[in-house]
Gaussian input, Z-matrix of N, CA and C with variables (Angstrom, degrees):
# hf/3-21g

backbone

0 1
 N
 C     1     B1
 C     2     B2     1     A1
 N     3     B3     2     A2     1     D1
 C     4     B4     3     A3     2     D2
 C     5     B5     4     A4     3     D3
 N     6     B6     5     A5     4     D4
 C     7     B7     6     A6     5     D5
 C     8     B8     7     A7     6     D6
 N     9     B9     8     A8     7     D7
 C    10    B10     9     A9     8     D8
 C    11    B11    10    A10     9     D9
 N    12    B12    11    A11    10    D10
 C    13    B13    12    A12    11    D11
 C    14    B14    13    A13    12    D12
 N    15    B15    14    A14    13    D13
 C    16    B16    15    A15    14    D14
 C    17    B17    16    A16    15    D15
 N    18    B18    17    A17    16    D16
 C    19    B19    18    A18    17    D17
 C    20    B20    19    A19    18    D18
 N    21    B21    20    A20    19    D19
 C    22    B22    21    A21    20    D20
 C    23    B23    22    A22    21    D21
 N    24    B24    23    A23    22    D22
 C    25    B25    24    A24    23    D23
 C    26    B26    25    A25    24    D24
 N    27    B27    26    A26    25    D25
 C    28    B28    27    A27    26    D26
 C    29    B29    28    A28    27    D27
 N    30    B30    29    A29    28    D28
 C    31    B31    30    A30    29    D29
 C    32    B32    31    A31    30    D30
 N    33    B33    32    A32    31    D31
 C    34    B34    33    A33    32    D32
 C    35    B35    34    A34    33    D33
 N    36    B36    35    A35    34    D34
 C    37    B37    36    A36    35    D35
 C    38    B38    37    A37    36    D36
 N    39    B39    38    A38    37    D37
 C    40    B40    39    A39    38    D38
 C    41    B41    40    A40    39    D39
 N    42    B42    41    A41    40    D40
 C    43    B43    42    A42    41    D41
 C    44    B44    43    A43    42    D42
 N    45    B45    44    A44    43    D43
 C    46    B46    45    A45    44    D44
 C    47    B47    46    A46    45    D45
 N    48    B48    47    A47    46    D46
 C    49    B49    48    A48    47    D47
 C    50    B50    49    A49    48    D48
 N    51    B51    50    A50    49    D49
 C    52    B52    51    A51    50    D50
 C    53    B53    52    A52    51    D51
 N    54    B54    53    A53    52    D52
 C    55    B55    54    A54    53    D53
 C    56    B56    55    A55    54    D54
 N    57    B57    56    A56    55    D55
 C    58    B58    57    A57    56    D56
 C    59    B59    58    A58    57    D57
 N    60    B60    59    A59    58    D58
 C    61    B61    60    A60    59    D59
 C    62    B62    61    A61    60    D60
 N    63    B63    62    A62    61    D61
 C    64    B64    63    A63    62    D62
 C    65    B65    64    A64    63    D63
 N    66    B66    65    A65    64    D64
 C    67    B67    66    A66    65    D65
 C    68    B68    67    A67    66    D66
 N    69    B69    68    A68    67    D67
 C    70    B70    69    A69    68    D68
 C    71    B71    70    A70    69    D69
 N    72    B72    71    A71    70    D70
 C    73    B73    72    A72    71    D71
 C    74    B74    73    A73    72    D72
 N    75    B75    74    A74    73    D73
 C    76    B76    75    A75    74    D74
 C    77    B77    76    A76    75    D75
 N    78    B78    77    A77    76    D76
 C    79    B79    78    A78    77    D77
 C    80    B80    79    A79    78    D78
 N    81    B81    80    A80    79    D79
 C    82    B82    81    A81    80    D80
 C    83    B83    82    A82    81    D81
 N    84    B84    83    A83    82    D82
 C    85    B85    84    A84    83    D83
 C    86    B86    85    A85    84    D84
 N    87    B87    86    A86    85    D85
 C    88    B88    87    A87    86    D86
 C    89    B89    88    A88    87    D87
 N    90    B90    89    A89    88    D88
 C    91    B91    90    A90    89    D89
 C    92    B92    91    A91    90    D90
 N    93    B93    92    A92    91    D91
 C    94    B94    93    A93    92    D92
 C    95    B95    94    A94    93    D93
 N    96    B96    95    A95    94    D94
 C    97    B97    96    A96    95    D95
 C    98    B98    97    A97    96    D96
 N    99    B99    98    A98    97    D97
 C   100   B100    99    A99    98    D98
 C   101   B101   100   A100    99    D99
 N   102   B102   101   A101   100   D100
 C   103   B103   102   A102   101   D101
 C   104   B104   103   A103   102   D102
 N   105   B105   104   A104   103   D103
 C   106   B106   105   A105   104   D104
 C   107   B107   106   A106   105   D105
 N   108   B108   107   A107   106   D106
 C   109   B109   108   A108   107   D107
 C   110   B110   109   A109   108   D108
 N   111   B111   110   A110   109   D109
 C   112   B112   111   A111   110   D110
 C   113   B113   112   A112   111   D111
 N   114   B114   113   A113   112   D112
 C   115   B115   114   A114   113   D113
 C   116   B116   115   A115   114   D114
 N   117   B117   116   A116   115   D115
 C   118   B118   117   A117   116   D116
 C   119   B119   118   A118   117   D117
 N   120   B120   119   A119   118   D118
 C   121   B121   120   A120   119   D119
 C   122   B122   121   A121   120   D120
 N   123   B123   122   A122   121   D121
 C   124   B124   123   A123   122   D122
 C   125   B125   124   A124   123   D123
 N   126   B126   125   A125   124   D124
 C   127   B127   126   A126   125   D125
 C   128   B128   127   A127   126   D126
 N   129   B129   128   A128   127   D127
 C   130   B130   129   A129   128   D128
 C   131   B131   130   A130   129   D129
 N   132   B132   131   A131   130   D130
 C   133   B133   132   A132   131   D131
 C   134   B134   133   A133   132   D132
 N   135   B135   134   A134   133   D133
 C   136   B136   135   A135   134   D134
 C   137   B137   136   A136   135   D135
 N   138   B138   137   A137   136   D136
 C   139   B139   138   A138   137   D137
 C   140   B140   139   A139   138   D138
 N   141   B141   140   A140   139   D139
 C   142   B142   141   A141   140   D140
 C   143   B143   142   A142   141   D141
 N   144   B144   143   A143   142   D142
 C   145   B145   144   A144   143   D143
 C   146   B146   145   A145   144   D144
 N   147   B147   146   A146   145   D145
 C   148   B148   147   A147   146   D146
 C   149   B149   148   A148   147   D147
 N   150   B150   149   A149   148   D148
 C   151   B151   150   A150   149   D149
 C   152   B152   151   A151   150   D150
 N   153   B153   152   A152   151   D151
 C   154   B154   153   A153   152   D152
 C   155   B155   154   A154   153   D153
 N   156   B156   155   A155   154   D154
 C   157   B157   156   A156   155   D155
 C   158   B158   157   A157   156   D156
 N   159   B159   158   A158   157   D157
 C   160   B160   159   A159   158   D158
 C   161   B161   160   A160   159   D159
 N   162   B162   161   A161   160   D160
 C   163   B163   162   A162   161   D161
 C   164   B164   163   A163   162   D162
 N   165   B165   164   A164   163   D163
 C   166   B166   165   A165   164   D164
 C   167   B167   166   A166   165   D165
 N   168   B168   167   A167   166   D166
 C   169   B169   168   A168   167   D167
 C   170   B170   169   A169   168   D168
 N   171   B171   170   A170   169   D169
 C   172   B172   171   A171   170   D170
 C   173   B173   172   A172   171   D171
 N   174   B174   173   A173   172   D172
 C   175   B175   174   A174   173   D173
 C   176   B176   175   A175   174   D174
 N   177   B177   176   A176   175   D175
 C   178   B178   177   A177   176   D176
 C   179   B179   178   A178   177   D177
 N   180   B180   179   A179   178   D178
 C   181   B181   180   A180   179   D179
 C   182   B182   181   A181   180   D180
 N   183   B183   182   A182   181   D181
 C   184   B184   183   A183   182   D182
 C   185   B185   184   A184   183   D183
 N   186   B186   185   A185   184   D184
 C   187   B187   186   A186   185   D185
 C   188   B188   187   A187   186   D186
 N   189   B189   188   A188   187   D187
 C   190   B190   189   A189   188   D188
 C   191   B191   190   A190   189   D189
 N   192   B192   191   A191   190   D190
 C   193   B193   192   A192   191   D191
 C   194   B194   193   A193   192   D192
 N   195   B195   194   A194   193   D193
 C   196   B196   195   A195   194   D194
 C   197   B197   196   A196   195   D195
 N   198   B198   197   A197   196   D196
 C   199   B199   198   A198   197   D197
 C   200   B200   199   A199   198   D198
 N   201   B201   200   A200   199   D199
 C   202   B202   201   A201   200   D200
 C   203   B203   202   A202   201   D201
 N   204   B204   203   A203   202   D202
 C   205   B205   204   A204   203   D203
 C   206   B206   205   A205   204   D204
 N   207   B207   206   A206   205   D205
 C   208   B208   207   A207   206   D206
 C   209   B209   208   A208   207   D207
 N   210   B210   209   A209   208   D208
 C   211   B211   210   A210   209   D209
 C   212   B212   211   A211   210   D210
 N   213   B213   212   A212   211   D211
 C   214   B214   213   A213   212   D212
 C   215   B215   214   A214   213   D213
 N   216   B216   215   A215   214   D214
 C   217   B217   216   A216   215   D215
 C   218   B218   217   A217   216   D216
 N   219   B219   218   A218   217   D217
 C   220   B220   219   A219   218   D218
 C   221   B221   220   A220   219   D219
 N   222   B222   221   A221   220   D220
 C   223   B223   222   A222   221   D221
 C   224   B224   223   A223   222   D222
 N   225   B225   224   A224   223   D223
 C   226   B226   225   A225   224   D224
 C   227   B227   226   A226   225   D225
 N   228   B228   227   A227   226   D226
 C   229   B229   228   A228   227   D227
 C   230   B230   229   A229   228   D228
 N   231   B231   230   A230   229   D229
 C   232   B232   231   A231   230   D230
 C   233   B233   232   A232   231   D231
 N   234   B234   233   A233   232   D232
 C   235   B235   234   A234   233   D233
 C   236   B236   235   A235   234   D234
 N   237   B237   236   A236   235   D235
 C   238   B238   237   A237   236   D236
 C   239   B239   238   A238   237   D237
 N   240   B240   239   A239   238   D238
 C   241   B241   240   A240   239   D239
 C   242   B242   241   A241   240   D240
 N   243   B243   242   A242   241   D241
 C   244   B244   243   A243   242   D242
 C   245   B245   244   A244   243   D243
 N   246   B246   245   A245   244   D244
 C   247   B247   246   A246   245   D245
 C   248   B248   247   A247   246   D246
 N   249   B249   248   A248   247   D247
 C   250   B250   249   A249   248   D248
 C   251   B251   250   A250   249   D249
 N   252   B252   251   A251   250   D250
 C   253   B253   252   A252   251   D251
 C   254   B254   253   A253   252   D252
 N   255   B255   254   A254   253   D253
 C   256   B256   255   A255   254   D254
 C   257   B257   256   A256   255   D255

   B1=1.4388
   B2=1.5234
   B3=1.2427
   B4=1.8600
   B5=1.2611
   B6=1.4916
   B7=1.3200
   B8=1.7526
   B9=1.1465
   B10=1.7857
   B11=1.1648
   B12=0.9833
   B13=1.7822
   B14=1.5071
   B15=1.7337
   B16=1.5467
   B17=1.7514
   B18=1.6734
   B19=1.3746
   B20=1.4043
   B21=1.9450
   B22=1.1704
   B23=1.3653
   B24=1.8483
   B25=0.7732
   B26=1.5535
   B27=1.1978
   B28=1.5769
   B29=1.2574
   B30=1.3834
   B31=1.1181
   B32=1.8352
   B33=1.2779
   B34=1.9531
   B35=1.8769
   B36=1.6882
   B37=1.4778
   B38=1.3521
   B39=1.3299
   B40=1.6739
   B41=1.5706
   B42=1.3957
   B43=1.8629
   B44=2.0779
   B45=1.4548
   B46=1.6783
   B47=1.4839
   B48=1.3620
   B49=1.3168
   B50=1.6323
   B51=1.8181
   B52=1.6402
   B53=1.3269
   B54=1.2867
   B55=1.3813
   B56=1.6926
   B57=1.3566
   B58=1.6037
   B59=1.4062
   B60=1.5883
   B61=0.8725
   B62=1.8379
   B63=1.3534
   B64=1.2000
   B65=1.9794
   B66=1.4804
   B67=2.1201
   B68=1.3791
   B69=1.3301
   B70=1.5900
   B71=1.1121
   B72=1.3697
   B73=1.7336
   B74=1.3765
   B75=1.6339
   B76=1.1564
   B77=1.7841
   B78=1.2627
   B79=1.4566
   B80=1.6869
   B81=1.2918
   B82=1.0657
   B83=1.6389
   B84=1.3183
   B85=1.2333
   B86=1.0024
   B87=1.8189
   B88=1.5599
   B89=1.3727
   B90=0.9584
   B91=1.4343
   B92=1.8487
   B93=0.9980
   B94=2.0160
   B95=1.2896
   B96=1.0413
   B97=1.8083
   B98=1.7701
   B99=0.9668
   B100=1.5029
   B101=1.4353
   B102=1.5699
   B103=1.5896
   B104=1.9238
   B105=1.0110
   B106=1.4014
   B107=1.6010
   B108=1.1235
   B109=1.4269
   B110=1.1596
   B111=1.5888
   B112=1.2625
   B113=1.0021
   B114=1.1066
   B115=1.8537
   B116=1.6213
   B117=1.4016
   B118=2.1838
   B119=1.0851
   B120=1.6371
   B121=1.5447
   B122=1.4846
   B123=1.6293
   B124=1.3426
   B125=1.5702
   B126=1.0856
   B127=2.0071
   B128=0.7778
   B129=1.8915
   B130=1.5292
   B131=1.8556
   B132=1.4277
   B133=0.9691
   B134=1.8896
   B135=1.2298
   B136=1.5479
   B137=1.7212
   B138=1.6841
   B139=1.2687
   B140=1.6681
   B141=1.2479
   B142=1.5395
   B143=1.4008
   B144=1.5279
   B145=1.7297
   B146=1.1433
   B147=1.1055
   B148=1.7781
   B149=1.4421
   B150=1.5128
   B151=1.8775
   B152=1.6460
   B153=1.7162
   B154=1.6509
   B155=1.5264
   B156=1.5279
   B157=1.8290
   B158=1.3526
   B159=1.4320
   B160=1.6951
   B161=1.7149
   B162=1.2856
   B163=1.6868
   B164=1.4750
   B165=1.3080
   B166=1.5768
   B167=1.3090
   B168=1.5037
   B169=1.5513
   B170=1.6600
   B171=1.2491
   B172=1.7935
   B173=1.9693
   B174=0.8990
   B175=1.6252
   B176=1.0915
   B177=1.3609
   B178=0.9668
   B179=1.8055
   B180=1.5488
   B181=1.6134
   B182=1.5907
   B183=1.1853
   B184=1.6137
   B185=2.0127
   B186=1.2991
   B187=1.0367
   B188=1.3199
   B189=1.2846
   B190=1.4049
   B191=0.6573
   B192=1.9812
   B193=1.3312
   B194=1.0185
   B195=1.5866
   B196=0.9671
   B197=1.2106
   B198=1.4641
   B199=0.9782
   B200=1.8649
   B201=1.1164
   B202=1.6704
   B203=1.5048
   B204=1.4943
   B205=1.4344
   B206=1.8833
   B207=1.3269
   B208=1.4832
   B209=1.2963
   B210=1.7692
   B211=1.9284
   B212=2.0767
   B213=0.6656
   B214=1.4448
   B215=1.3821
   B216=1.0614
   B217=2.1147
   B218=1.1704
   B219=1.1624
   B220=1.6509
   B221=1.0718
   B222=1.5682
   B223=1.6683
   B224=2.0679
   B225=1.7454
   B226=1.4400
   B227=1.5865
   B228=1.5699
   B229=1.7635
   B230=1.9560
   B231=1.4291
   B232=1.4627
   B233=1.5292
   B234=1.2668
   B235=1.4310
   B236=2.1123
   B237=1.4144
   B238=1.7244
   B239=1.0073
   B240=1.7435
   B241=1.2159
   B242=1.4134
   B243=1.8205
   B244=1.2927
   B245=1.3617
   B246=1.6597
   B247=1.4991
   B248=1.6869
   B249=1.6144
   B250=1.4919
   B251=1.7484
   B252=1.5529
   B253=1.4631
   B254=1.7548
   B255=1.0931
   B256=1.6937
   B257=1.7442
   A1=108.95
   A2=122.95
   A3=134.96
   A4=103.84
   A5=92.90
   A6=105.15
   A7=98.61
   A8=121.64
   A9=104.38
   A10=98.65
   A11=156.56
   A12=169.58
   A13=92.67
   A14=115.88
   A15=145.80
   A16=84.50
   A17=101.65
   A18=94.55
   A19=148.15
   A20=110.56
   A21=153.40
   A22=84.39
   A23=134.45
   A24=138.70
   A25=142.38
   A26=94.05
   A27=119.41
   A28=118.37
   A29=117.94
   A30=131.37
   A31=85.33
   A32=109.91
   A33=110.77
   A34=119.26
   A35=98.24
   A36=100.75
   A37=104.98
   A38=116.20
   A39=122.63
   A40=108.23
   A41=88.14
   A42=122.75
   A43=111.49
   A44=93.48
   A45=106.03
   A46=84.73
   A47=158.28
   A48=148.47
   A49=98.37
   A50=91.40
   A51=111.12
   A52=114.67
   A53=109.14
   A54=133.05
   A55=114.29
   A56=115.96
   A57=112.07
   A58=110.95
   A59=148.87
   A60=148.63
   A61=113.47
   A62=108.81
   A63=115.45
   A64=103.70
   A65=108.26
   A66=104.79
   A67=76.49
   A68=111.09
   A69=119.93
   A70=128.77
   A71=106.74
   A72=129.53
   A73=127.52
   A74=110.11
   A75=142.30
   A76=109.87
   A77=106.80
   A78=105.87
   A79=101.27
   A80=147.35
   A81=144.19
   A82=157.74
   A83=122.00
   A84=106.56
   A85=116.39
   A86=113.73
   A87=118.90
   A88=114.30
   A89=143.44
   A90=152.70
   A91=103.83
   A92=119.10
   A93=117.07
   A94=109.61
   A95=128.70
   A96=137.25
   A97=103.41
   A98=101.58
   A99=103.55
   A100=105.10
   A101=117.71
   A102=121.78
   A103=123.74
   A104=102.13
   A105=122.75
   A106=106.23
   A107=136.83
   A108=142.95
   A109=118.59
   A110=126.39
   A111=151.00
   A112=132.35
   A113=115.37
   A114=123.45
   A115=117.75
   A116=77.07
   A117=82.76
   A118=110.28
   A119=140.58
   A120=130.17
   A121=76.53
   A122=109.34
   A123=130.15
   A124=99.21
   A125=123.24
   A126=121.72
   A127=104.80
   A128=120.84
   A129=133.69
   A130=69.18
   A131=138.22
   A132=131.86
   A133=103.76
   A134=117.61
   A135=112.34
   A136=74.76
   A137=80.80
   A138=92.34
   A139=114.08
   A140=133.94
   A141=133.00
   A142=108.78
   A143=104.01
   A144=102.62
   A145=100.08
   A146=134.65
   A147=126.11
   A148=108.11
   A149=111.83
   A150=109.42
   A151=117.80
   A152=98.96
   A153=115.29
   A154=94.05
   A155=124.79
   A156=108.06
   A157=101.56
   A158=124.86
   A159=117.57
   A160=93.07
   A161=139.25
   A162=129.01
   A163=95.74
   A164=136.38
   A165=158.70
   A166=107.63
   A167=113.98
   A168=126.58
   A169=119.63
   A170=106.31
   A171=101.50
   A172=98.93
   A173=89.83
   A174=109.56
   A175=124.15
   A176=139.20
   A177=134.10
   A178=95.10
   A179=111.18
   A180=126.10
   A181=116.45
   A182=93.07
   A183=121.90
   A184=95.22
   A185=113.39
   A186=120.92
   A187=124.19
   A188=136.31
   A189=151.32
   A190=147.20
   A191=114.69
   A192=124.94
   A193=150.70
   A194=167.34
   A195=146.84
   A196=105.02
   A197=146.94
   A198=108.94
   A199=143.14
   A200=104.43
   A201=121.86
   A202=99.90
   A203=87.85
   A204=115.12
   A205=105.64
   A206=115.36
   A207=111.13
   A208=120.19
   A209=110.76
   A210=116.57
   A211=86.64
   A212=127.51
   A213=114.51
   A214=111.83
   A215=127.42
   A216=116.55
   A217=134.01
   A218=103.57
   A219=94.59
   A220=120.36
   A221=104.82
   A222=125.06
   A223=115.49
   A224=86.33
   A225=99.41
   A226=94.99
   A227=131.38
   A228=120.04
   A229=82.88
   A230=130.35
   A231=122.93
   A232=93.45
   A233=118.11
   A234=108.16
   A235=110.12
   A236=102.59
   A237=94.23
   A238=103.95
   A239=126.74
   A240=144.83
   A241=113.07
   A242=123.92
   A243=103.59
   A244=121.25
   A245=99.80
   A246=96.40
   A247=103.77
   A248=97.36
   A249=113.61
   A250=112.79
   A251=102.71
   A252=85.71
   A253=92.36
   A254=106.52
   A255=116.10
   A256=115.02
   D1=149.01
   D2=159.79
   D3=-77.54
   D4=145.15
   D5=174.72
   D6=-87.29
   D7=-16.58
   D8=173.48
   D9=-95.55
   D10=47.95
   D11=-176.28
   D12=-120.51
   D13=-62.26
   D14=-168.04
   D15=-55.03
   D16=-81.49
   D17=-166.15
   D18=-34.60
   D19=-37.24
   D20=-178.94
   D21=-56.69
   D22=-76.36
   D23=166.59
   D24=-9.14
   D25=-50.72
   D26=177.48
   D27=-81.54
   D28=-42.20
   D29=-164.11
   D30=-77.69
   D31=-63.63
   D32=-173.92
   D33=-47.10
   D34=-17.14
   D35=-167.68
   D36=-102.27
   D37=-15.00
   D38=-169.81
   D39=-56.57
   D40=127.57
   D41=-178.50
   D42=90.27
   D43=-15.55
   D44=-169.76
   D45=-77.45
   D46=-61.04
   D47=-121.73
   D48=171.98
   D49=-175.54
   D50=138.74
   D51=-90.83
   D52=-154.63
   D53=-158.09
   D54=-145.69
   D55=72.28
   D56=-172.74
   D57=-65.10
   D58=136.95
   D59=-163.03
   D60=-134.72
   D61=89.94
   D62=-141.75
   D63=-91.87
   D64=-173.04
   D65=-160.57
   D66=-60.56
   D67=-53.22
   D68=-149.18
   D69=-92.49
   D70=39.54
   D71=163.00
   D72=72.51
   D73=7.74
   D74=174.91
   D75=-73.17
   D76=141.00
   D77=-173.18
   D78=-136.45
   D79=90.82
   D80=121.29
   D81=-39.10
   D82=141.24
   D83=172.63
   D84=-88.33
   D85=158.83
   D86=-179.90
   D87=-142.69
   D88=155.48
   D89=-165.72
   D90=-65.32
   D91=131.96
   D92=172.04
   D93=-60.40
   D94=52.38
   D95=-153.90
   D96=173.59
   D97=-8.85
   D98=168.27
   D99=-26.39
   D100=143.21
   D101=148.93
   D102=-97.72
   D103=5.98
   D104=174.38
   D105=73.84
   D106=30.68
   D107=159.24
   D108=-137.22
   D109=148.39
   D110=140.40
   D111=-113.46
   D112=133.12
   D113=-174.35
   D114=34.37
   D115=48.50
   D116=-171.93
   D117=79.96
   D118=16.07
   D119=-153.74
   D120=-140.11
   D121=142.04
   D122=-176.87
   D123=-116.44
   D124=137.55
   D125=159.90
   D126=-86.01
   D127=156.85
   D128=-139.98
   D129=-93.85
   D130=-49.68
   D131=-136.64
   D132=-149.12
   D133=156.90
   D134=178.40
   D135=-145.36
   D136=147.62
   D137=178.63
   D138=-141.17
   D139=133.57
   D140=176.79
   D141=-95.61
   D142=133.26
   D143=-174.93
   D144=-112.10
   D145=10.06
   D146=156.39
   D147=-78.86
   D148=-36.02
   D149=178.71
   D150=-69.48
   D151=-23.83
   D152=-156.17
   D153=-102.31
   D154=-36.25
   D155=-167.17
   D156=-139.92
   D157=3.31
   D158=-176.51
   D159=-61.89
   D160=-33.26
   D161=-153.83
   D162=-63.01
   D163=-41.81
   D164=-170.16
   D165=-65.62
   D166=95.66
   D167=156.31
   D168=-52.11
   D169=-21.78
   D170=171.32
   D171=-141.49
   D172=158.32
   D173=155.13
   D174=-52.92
   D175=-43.45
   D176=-144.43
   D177=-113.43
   D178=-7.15
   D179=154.60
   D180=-47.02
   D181=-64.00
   D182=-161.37
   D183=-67.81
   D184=-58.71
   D185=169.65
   D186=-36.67
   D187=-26.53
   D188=165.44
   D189=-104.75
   D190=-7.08
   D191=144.25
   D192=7.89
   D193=-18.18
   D194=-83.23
   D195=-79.06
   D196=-50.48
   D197=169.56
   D198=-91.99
   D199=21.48
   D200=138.06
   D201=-35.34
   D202=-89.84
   D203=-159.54
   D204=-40.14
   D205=-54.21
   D206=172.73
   D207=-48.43
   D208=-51.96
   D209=-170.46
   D210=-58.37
   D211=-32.03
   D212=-166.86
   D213=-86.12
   D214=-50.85
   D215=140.88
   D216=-30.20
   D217=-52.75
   D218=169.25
   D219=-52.03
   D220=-72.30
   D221=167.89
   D222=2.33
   D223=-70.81
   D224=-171.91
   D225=-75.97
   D226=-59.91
   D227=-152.57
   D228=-51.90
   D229=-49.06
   D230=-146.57
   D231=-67.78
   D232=-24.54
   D233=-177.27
   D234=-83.55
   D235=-26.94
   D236=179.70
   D237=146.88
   D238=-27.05
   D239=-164.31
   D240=-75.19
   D241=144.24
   D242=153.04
   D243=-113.36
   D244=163.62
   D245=166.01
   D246=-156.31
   D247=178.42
   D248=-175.55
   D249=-150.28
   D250=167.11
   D251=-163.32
   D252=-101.92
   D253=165.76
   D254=-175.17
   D255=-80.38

């Protein structure tokens, strides 16, 4: 997965949810009350896009970040997940 794939994401879901970020490169929404499982399946990473991209007056801010873009790598490699930037 990209991490500006992630961002795009965040930025489109902000105030709707989190952002479950699953092994298999799958990215869902989830309720701000999440318990961090489904059907026995844990995400490498959950992510909030009001904490991660509300500071960003445009998209294309947030998108270029670098360190955005890093806290959101870590996030997922520390959880199991991979990613790369686009």
């Amino acid at each position: 997965m990209k991490t500006q794939d992630i961002v795009r994401r965040l930025w489109d879901e902000a105030g709707r949810g989190n952002i479950a970020v699953w092994a298999d490169g799958t990215i869902t929404l989830v309720p701000k009350d999440y318990k961090g499982e489904t059907g026995g399946k844990k995400p490498v990473a959950i992510l909030k896009p009001i904490a991660l991209v509300n500071k960003y007056d445009f998209l294309d801010f947030a998108l270029a970040d670098e360190e955005l873009l890093t806290t959101i790598e870590e996030t997922i490699r520390a959880g199991g997940g991979t990613v790369s930037r686009g």
